[in-house]
C-alpha positions as CSV (number, residue, x, y, z in Angstrom):
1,X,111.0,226.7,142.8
2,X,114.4,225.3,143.1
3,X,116.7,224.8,146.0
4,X,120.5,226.0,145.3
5,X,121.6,222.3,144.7
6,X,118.7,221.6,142.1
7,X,119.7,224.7,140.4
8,X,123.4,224.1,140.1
9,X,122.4,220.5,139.0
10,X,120.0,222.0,136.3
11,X,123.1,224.5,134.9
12,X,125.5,221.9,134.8
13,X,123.2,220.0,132.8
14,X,122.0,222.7,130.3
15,X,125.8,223.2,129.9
16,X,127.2,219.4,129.0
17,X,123.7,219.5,126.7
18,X,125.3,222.4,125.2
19,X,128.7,221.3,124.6
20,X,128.4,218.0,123.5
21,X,125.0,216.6,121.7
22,X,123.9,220.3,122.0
23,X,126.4,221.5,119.2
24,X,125.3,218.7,116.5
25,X,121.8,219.2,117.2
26,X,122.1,223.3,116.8
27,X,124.0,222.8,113.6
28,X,121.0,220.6,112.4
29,X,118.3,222.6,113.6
30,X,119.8,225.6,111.9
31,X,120.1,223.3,108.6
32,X,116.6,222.4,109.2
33,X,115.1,225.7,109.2
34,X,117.0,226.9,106.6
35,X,115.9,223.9,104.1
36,X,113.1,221.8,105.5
37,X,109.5,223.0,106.3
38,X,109.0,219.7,108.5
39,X,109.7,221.7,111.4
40,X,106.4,223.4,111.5
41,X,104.8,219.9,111.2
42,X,106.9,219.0,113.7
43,X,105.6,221.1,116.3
44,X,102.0,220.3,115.3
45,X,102.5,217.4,115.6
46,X,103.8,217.5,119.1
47,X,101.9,219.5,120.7
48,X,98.5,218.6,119.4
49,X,98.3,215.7,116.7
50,X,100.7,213.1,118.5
51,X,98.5,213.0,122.0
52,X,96.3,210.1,122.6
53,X,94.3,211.3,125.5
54,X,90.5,212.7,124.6
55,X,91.2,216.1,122.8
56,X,87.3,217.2,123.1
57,X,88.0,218.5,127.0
58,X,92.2,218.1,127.2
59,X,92.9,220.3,124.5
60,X,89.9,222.3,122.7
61,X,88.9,225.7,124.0
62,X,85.3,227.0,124.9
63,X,83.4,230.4,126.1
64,X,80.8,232.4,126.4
65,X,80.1,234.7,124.0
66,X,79.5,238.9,125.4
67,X,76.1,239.7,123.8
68,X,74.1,239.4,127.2
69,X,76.3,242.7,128.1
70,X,73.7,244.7,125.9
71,X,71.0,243.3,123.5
72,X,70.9,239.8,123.7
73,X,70.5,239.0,127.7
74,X,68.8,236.0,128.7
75,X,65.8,235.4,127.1
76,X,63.2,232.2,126.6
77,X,61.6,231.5,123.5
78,X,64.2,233.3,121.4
79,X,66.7,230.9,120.6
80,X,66.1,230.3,116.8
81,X,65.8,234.3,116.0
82,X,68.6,235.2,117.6
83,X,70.6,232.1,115.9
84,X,69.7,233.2,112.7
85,X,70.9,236.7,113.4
86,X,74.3,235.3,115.2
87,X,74.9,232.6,112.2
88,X,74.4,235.8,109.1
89,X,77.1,237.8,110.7
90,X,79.4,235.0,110.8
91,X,78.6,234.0,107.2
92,X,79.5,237.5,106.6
93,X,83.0,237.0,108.4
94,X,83.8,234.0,106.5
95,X,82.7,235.9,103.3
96,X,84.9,238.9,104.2
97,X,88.1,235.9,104.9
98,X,87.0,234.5,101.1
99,X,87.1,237.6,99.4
100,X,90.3,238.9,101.4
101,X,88.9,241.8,102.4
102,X,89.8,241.1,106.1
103,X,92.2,243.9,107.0
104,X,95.4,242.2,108.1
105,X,96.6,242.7,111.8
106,X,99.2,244.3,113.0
107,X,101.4,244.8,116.2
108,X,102.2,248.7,116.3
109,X,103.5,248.7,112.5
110,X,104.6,245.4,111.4
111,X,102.4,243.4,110.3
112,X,101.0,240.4,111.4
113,X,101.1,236.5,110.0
114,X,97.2,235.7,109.0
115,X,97.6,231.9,108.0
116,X,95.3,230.7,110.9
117,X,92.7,232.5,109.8
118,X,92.1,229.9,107.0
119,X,91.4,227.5,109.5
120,X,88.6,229.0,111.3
121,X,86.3,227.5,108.0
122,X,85.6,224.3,106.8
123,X,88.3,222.7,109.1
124,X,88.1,219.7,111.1
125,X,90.6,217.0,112.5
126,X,90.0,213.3,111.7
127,X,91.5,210.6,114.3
128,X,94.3,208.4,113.7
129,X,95.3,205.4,115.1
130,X,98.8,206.7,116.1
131,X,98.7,210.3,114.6
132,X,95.6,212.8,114.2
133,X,95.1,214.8,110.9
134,X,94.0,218.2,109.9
135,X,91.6,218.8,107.2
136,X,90.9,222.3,105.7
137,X,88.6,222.9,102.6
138,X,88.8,226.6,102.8
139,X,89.5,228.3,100.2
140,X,89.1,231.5,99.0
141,X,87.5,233.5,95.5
142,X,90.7,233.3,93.8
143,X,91.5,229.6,94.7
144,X,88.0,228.2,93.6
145,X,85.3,226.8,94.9
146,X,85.0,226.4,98.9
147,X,82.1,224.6,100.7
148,X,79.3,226.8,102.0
149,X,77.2,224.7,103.6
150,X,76.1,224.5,107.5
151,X,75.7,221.4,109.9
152,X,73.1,222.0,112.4
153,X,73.1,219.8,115.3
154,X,70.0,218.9,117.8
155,X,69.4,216.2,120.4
156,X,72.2,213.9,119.1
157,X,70.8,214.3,115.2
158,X,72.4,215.6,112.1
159,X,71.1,218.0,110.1
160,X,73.1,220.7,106.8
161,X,72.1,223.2,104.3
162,X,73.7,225.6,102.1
163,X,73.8,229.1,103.8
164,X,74.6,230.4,99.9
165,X,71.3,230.6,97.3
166,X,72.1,231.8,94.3
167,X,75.4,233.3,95.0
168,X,74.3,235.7,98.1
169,X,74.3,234.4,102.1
170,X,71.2,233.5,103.5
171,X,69.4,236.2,105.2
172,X,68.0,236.0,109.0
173,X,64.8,235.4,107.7
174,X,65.4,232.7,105.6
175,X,67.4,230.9,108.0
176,X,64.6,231.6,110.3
177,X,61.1,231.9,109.1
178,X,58.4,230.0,109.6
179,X,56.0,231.3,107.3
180,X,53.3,228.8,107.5
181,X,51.2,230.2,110.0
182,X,49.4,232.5,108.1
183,X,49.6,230.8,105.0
184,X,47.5,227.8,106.9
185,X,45.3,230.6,108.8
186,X,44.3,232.1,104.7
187,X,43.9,228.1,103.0
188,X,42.0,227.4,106.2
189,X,39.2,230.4,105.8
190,X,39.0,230.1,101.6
191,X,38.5,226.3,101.7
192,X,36.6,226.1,105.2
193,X,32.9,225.8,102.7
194,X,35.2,221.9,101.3
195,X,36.6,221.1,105.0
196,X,33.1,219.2,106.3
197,X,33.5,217.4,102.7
198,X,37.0,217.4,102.2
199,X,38.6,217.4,105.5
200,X,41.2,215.5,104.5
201,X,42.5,216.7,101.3
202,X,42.5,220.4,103.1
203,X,44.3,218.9,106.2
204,X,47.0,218.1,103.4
205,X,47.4,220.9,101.2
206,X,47.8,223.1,104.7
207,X,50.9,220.9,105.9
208,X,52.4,220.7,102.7
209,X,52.3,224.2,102.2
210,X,53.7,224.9,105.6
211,X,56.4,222.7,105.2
212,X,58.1,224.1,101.8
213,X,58.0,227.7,103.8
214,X,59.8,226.3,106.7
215,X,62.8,227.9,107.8
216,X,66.0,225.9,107.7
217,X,66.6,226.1,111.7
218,X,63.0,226.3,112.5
219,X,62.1,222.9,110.3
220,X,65.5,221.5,112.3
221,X,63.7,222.1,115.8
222,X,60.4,220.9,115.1
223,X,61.7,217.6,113.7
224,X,63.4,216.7,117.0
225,X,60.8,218.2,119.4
226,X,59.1,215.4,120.9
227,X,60.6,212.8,119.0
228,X,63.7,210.2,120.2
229,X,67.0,211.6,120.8
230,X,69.9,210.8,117.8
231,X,72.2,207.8,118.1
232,X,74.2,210.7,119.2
233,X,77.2,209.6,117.4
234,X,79.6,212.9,118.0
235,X,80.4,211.8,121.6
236,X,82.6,209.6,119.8
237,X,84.8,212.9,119.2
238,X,85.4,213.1,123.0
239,X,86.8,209.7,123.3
240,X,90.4,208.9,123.5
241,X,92.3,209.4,119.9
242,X,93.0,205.9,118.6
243,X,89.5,204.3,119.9
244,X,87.9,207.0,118.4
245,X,90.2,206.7,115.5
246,X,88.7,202.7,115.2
247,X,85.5,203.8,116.1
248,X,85.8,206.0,112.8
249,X,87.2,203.1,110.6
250,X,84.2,200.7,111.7
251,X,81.8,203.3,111.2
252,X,83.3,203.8,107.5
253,X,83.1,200.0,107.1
254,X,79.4,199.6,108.3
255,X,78.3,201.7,105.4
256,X,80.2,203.4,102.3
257,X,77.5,206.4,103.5
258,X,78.9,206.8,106.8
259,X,81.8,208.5,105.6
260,X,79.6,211.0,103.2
261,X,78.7,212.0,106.6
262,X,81.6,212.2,107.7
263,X,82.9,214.3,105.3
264,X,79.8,216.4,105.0
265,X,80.5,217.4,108.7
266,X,84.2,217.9,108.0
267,X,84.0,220.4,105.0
268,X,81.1,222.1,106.6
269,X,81.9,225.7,107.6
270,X,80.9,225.7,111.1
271,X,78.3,223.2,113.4
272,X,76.2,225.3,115.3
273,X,74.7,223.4,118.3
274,X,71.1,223.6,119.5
275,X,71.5,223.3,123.0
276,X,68.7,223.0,125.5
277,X,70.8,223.8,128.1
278,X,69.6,227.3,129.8
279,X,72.9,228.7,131.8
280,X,71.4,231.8,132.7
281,X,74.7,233.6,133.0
282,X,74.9,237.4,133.8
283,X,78.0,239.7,133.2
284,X,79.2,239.8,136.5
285,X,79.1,235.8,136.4
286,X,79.7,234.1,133.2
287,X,80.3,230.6,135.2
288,X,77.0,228.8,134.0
289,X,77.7,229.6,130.4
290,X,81.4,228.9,130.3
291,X,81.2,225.6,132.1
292,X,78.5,224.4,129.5
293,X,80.7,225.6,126.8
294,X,83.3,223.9,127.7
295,X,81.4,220.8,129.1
296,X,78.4,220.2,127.9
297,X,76.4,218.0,125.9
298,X,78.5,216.3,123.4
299,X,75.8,214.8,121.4
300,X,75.6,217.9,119.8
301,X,79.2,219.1,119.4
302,X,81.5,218.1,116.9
303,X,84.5,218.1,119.2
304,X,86.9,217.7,116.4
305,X,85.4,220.9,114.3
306,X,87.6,223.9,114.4
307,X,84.4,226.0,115.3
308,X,81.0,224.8,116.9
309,X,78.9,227.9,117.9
310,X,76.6,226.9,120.7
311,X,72.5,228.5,120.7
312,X,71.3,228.0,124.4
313,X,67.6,227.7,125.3
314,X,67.6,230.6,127.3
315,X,68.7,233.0,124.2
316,X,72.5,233.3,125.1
317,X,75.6,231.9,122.7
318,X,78.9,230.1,123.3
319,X,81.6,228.4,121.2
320,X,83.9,225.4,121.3
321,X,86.6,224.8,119.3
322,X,90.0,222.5,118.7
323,X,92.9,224.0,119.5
324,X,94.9,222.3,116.9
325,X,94.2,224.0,114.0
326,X,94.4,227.7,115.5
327,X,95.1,229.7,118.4
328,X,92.0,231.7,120.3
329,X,93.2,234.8,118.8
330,X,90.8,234.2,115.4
331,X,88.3,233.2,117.1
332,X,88.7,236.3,119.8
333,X,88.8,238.6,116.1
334,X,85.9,236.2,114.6
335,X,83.7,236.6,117.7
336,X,84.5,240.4,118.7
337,X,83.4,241.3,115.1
338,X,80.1,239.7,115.5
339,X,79.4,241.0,119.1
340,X,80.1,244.9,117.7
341,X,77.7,243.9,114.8
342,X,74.8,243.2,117.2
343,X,75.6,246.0,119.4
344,X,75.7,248.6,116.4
345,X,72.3,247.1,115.1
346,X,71.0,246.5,119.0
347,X,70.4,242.5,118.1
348,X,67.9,242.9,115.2
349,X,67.7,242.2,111.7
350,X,67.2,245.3,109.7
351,X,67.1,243.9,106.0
352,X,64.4,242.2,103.5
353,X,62.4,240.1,105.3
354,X,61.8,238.7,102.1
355,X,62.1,234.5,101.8
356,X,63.6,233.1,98.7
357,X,62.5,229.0,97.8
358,X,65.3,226.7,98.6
359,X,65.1,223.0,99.8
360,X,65.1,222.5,103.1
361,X,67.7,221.1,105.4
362,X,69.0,217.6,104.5
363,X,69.6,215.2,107.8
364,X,72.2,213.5,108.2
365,X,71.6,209.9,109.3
366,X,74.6,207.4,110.3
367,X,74.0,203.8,109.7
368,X,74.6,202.2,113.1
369,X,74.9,198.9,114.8
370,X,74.9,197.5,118.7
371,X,78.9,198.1,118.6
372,X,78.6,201.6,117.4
373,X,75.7,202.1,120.0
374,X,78.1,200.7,122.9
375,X,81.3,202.8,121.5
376,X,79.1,205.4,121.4
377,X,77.8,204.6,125.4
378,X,81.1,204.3,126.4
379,X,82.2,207.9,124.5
380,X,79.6,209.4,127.0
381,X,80.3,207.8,129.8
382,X,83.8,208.7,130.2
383,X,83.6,211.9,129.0
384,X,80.8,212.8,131.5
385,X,82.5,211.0,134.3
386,X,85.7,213.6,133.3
387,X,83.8,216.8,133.0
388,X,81.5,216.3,136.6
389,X,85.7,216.2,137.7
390,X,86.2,219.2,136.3
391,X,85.5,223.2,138.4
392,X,85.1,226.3,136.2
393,X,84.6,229.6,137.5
394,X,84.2,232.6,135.7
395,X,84.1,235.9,137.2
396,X,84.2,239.6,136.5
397,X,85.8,241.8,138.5
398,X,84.9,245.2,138.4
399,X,87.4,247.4,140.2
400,X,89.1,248.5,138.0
401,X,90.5,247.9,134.7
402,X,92.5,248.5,131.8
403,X,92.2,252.7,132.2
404,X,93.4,252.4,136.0
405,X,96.4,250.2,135.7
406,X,98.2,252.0,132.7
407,X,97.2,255.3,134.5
408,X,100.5,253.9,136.9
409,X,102.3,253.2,133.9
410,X,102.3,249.7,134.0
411,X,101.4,247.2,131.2
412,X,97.7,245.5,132.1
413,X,99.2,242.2,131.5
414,X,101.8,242.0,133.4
415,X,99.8,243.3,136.0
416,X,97.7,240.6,136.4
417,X,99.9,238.0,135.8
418,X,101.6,239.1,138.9
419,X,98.8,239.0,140.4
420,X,98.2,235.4,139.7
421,X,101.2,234.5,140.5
422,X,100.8,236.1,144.1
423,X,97.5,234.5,144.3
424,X,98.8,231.1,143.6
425,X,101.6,231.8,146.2
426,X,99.1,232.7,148.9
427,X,97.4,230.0,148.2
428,X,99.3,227.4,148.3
429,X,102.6,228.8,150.2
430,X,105.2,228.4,147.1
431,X,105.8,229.7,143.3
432,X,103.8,227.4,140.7
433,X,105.6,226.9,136.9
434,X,103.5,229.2,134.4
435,X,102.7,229.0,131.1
436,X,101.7,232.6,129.3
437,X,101.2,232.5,125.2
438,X,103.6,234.6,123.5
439,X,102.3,235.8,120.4
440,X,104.8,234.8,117.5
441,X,102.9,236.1,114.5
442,X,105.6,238.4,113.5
443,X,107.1,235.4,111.9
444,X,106.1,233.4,109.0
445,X,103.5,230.9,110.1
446,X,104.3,232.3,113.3
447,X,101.4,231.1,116.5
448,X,103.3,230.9,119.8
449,X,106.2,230.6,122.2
450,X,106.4,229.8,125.7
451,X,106.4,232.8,127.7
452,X,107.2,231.9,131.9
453,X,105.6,234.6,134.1
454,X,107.5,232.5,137.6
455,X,110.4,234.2,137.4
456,X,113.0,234.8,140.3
457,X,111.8,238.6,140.7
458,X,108.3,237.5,140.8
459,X,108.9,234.8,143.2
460,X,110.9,237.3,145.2
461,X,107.8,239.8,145.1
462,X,105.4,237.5,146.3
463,X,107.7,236.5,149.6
464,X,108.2,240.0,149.9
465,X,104.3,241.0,149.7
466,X,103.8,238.6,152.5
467,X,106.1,239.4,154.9
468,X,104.4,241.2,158.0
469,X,107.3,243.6,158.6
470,X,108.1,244.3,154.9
471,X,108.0,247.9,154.1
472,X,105.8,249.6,151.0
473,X,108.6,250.5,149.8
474,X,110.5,247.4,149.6
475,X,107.6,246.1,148.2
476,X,107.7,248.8,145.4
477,X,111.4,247.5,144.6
478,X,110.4,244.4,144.2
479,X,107.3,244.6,142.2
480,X,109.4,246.8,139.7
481,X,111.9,244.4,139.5
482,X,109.3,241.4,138.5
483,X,107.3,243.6,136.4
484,X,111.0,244.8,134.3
485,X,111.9,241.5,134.3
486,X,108.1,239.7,132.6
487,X,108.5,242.7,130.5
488,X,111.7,241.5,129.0
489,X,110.9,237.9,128.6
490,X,107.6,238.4,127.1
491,X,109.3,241.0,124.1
492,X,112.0,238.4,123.3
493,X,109.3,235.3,123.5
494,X,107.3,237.2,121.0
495,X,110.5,238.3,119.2
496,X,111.9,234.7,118.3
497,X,114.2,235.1,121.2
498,X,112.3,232.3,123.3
499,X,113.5,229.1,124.3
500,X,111.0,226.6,124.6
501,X,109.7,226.1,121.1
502,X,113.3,226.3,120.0
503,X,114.2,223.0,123.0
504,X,111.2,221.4,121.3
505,X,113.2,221.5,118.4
506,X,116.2,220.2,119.5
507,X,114.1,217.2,121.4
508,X,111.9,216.2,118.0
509,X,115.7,216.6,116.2
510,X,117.2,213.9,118.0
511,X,113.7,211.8,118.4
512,X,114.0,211.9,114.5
513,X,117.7,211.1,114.0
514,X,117.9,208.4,116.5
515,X,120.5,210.3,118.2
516,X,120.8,209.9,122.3
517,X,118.0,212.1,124.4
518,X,119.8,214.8,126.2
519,X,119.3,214.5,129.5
520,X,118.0,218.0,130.4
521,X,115.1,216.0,128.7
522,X,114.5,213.4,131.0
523,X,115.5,215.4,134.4
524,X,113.2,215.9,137.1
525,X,113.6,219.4,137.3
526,X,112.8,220.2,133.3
527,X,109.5,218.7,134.2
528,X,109.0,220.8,137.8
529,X,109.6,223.5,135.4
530,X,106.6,223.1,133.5
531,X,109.3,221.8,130.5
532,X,107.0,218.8,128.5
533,X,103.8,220.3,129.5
534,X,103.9,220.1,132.7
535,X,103.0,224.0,134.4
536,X,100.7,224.3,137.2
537,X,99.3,227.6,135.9
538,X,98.3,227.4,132.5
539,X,97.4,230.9,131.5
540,X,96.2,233.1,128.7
541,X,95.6,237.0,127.8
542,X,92.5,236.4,125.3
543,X,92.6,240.3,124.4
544,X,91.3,243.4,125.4
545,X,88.0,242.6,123.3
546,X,84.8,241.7,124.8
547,X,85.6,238.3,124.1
548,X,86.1,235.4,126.4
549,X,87.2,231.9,126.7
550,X,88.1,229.1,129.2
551,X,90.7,225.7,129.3
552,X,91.1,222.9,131.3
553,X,94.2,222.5,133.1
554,X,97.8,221.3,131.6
555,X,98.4,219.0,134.5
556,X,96.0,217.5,137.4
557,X,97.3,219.8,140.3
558,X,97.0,222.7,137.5
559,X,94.9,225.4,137.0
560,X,93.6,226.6,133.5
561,X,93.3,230.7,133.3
562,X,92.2,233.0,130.8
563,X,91.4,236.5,131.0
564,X,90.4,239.6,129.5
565,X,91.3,243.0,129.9
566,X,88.7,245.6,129.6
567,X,89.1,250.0,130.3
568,X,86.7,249.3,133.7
569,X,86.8,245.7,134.1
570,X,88.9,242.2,134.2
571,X,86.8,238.9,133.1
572,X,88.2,235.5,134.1
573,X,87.8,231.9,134.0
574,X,89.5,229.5,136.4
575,X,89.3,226.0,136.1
576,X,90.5,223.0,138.5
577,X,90.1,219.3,138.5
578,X,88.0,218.5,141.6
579,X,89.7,215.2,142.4
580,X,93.3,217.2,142.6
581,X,93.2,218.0,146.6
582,X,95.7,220.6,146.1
583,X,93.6,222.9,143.8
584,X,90.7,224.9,144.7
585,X,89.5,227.3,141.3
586,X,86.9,229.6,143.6
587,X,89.9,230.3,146.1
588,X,92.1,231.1,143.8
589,X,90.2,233.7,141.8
590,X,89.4,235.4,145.3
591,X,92.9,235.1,145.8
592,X,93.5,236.8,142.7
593,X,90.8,240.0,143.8
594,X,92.5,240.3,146.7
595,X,96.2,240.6,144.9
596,X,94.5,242.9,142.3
597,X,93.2,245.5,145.1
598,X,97.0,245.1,146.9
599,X,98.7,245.8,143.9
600,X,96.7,248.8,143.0
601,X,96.9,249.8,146.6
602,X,101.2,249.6,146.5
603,X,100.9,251.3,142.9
604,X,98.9,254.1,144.3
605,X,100.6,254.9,147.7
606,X,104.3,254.7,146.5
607,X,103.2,256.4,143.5
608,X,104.6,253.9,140.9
């Protein structure tokens, strides 16, 4: 990415950082962690707290969720049943994280840090006017009581409910049912000799009956059917952090019951969103559902919620969460349980189909004014005039897969970040900076460090792949060489031996003292680099799970990438910003098929 001159200019400066400023800064950091836990806040702070710009697209995550792959495929008129079945097995998840009987992870035999998984419940960020909070209300058996209610949202309304009676979850059923249909059918033929007589006083004993059987999401879709959307007040989420932030304290002032809301929403265990939307996805291409997941209606998202699980019309599921709070590993573990769940019991309830009495679901509405109304207006406008900007693709390719690529001894990840990375050089005729997660969980409180996939080899390997009169078997060298050399940076990323998060430190060290900015910081280059969040490719191994999710890109000329790694198969979402003339998400994914097949190809014929 660098010519010879910019790269001598880029050492000499990493080594006067080092030797002057550098040495008092290390000694500090050193101090720091030895003594002070602010680092961690630190780094929150940073990289997801501190930033102004609207968090609901920039920053959170979003997917589509696998069931269409085997029971639940598209389907009309089944959105309620199969949201009651999706919301009982994710009540059991957050019963099994309560009661800590959720196995911890583990990388080969060292275990794994499981902090996050606290936030995944009853979490939600509030705005600040220069700084961005992080509320969490979990808690679990042995800490005391934790919330355990529900927020259901629907055409810009409010609705919540406890999903706990009498100590035990809610069952499908009674999250479900609407019982009042034969109920009304037997009051209707044993008081049809009153109804010429008593007409009225039939007509309501029948409705009053069928509401107190009314199941909680059914009675939530029947009050908005045909009736005026909500004030829609969580588009406010999406706006830009310090007017939403003001937004927030002017709601508060209007009414002292504004912030019951408010809080009702925050300690709630998860929104799930009633979408009309009907994407209509299939498994060879998820684009429809990933793009509404990660861009639609946010009158009926809480885009400040760590978890709001999205029920389409058309009988299919998605998710969007903040990014702040946890990485997409828990939600990856959270969402893969719940997908083998269906698949073990083919999408159906199998339990009592008994209905307990319980009250039904409160709403929840704000008191509102014309300013709230236009912040509100204004909320959707932007954010609306930022997604229609914004190209998602999601694709599965179906070549091959996990089983093929370690059958040549190479690691699946590696593989296709290679394969990005000549996709992106094809493309666009140069190496782009990369970002790849390193998983840091080893480590106390451990998430991630910065792992770059655009190395020298790998830049190498992509001139070589496209030279006409290169040979196979120079091109074997070569992809060795990058492959040994991603392998090596990813182990000591995900070993502490990274350097970003640790030049983070340094940075926010002498931001804090007031001591003079390095200027590694402020050079050109550490920004072509991708340093300060700036890489092109912003990329992501989800997992080898079923589970998939998507990300806008770090920078405007960017790309966001996530992927998944299956035995037969390789699912991925690419997304661009339309307005970036550079960028081109559709081409590069094709891009990327066509690097897959020459890499398995070279693998194959010079027998790797």
């Amino acid at each position: 990415m660098l010519d010879p001159e910019q790269l001598q200019k880029g050492i000499f400066e990493c080594f006067k950082y080092s030797s002057h400023n550098g040495v008092s800064l290390q000694c500090f950091i050193s101090y720091c962690v030895c003594v002070f836990p602010q680092l961690e806040e630190w780094w929150l702070d940073a990289a997801y707290l501190e930033l102004r710009y609207p968090s609901h697209l920039n920053v959170n995550f979003g997917g589509p969720a696998p069931y269409l792959e085997h029971c639940w495929p598209p389907t009309e008129g089944v959105q309620l049943q199969r949201t009651s079945i999706s919301m009982w097995h994710t009540l059991q998840y957050w019963d099994l994280l309560r009661t800590e009987r959720l196995d911890p992870h583990k990388a080969g035999n060292v275990a794994l840090d499981m902090d996050q998984f606290r936030m995944l419940f009853c979490t939600c960020k509030v705005p600040g006017v220069t700084k961005d909070t992080i509320i969490n209300y979990f808690k679990t058996e042995s800490e005391g009581p934790c919330p355990s209610h529900v927020v259901v949202m629907c055409k810009g309304r409010f609705f919540s409910f406890d999903a706990v009676c009498d100590g035990n979850i809610l069952t499908p059923p009674e999250l479900l049912r609407y019982s009042g249909r034969w109920i009304f059918r037997y009051i209707c033929v044993h008081l049809n000799i009153f109804a010429c007589i008593y007409m009225p006083f039939c007509v309501c004993v029948c409705v009053c009956v069928c509401v107190c059987v009314c199941g909680h999401l059914t009675h939530v879709k029947q009050c908005c059917e045909g009736e005026p959307a909500g004030d829609g007040v969580a588009a406010l989420t999406s706006e830009e952090r310090t007017r939403w932030a003001k937004a927030r304290e002017y709601l508060i002032g209007i009414d002292p019951a504004n912030k019951t809301i408010l809080e009702t929403i925050q300690s709630s265990l998860f929104v799930v969103s009633l979408d009309d939307a009907k994407p209509y996805a299939t498994a060879e291409d998820y684009t429809p559902m990933t793009r509404e997941a990660l861009t639609g209606d946010p009158t009926i998202r809480w885009g400040d919620k760590s978890y709001n699980s999205i029920s389409f019309a058309d009988g299919t599921f998605g998710s969007n969460c903040d990014h702040a709070p946890y990485d997409a590993m828990v939600l990856v573990t959270q969402g893969y349980y719940v997908d083998q769940q269906l698949k073990a019991s083919d999408g159906k309830w199998k339990g009592s189909e008994t209905v307990r009495p319980m009250p039904l679901p409160e709403e929840l509405v704000f008191t509102v004014d014309d300013r709230v109304r236009s912040d509100v207006a204004h909320a959707k406008q932007q954010y609306f005039e930022t997604t229609q900007d914004l190209q998602v693709v999601c694709y599965a390719f179906t070549s091959f897969g996990k089983a093929a690529i370690k059958q040549k001894k190479l690691h699946p990840d590696t593989f296709i970040q290679l394969a990005l990375q000549l996709a992106y050089y094809r493309q666009h005729g140069r190496s782009g900076s990369c970002y790849e997660t390193a998983m840091t969980r080893r480590f106390y409180h451990g998430r991630t460090e910065t792992m770059r996939p655009c190395t020298l080899e790998a830049q190498n390997w992509c001139h070589t792949m496209l030279l006409p009169a290169a040979s196979a078997e120079a091109k074997r060298k070569a992809l060795l060489l990058a492959f040994n050399k991603h392998n090596k940076l990813m182990a000591e990323a995900q070993n502490g031996k990274g350097f970003d998060r640790h030049l983070l430190g340094l940075y926010l060290i002498a931001k804090e003292e007031g001591l003079p900015m390095p200027d590694l910081f402020t050079d050109p280059l550490y920004s072509k680099s991708g340093g300060g969040g700036n890489f092109v490719l912003s990329t992501s191994l989800v997992g080898y799970t079923t589970v998939l999710g998507a990300v806008a890109p770090m920078v405007h000329y960017g790309y966001g990438f996530f992927y998944r790694i299956g035995d037969e198969r390789i699912v991925a979402s690419c997304s661009a910003w339309k307005s970036s003339p550079e960028t081109d998400a559709e081409t590069l994914f094709q891009n990327l098929v066509t690097s897959l097949h020459e890499m398995l190809h070279l693998a194959t014929t010079a027998q790797l």
